[in-house]
N, C-alpha and C positions, 0 to 999 in steps of 0.2 A: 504494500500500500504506500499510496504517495505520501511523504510527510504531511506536506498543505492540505490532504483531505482527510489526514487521521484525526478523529474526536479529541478531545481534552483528555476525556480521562484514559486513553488508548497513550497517549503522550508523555502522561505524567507515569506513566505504571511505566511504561519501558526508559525512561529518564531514573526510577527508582531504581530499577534494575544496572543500569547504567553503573549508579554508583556504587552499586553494592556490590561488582565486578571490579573498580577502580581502587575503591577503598579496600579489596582483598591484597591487592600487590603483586597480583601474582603474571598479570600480564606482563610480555616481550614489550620492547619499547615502541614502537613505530604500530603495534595494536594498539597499546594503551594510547595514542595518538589518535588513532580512526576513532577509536570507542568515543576520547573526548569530545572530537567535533560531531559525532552524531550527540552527542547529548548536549553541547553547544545547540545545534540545531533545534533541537526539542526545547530547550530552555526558552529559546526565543518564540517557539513556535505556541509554546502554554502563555507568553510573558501577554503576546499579542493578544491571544483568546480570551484571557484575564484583560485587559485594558479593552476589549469591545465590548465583554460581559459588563463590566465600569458603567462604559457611556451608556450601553441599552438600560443599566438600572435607572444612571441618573434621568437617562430620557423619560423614562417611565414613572418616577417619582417627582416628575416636575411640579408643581402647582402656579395657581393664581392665586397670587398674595400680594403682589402691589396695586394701587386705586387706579392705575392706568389700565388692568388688565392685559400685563404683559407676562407671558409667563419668565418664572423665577425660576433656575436648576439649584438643588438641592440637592448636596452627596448621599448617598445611601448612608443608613445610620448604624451602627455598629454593633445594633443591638443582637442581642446572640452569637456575640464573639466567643462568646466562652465556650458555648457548645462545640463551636466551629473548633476552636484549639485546644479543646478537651479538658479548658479549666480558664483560670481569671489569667490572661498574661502580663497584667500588672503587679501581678504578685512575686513575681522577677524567681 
């Protein structure tokens, strides 16, 4: 499959994989090389899918809130972070 048309989460699973081959050490030099830029590749390829996931939130959570009747973008709000990262991440 082409990278540009694999899914998100098709992307991020073989980028985990990635590192979890690189972080063993056990690869020849010029493979641990290939390995790296496919997962360069992939990194870039979630970063992008992540930053239009962004904009269609913000696009979608727009409102009218000033008297002109203009709409206002609104970042998504962060509520359910914690579930998202399995706890508070302010708790360091």
């Amino acid at each position: 499959m082409d990278t540009e048309e694999m899914p998100f989460e098709e992307a991020l699973k073989q980028l985990e994989a990635i590192v979890f081959r690189l972080e063993r050490g056990d690869l020849p030099l010029e493979q641990a090389l290939s390995v790296f830029e496919e997962g360069v590749r992939l990194t870039k390829l979630c970063s992008a899918r992540l930053t239009e996931a962004e904009r269609r939130v913000n696009i979608l959570t727009r409102s009218v809130e000033s008297d002109s009747g203009e709409l206002e973008e609104r970042p998504f709000e962060d509520e359910g972070e914690d579930d998202l990262w399995g706890g508070n991440r302010d708790a360091g």
